[in-house]
C-alpha positions in Angstrom: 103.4 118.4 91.4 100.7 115.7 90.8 99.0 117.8 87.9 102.3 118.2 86.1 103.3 114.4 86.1 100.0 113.7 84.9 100.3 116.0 82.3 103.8 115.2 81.1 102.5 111.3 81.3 99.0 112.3 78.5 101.6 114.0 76.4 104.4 111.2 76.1 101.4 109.1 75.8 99.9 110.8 73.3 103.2 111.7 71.4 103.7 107.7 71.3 100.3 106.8 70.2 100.9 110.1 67.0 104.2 108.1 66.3 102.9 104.8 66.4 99.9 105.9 63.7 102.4 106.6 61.7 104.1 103.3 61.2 101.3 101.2 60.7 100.9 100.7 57.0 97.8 102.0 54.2 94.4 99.7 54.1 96.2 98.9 50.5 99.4 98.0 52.3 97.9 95.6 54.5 97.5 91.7 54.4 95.1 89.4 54.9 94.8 85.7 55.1 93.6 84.3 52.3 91.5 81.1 52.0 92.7 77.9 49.9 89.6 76.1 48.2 90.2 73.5 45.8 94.1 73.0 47.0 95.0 76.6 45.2 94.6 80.4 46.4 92.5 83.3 44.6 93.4 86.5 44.3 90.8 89.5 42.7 91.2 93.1 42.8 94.5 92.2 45.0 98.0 90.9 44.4 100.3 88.2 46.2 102.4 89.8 49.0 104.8 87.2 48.8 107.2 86.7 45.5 105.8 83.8 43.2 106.8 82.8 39.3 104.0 83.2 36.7 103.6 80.2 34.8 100.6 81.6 32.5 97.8 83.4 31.3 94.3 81.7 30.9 91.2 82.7 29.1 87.8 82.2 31.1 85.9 79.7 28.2 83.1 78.4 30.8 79.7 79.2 31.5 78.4 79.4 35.1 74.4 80.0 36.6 75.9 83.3 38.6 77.4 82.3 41.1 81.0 83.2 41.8 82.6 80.3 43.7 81.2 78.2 40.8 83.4 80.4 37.8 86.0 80.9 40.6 86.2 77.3 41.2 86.1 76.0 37.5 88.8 78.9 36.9 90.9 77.2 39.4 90.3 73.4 37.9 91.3 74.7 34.7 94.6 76.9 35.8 95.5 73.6 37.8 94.6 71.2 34.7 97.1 73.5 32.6 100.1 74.3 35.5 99.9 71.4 37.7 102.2 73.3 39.9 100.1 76.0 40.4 99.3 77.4 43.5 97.4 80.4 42.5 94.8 82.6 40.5 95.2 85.8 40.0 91.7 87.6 38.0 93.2 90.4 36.1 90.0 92.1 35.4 86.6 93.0 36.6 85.5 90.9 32.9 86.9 87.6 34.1 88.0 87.0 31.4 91.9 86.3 32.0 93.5 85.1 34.6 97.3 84.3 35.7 98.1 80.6 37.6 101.2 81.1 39.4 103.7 79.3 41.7 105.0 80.8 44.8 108.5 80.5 45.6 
């Protein structure tokens, strides 16, 4: 009598966890928390979850030593110099060379 409790007590378990693997969104589906630097948010290779207006499209015209949070950051001065409402970057591109400032709603 034991054996079969135990055994009908794996199966719901395991039939729960099968079910439960199921709801659970795609690595693409998922979110993260992103960091704010500079009082606005960056977004590469990835798009806002939540809804937001696009104010514009910017062209990178900068030069930067290599390093990323440098362009990043002078990408963000310049979005926020343009769209002082902006909350966000978006980097269209792996040329970074355009970019989107937008506002979240």
């Amino acid at each position: 009598m034991k054996t079969k409790i135990f055994s009908f007590t794996i199966i719901v378990i395991g039939v729960i966890a099968f079910a439960i693997s199921f709801t659970h969104s795609s690595p693409t589906e998922r979110m993260g928390r992103m960091r704010q630097t500079d009082g606005m948010y960056l977004f590469y290779q990835c798009d806002p979850v939540d809804d937001y207006t696009y104010l514009g499209t910017l062209k990178t015209t900068v030069s930067w030593s290599g390093k990323p949070s440098e362009l990043f950051g002078q990408m963000k001065s310049k979005a926020k110099k343009k769209y002082p409402t902006a909350d966000a970057v978006i980097i269209k591109n792996d040329d970074l060379d355009e970019y989107d400032a937008i506002q979240f709603k």
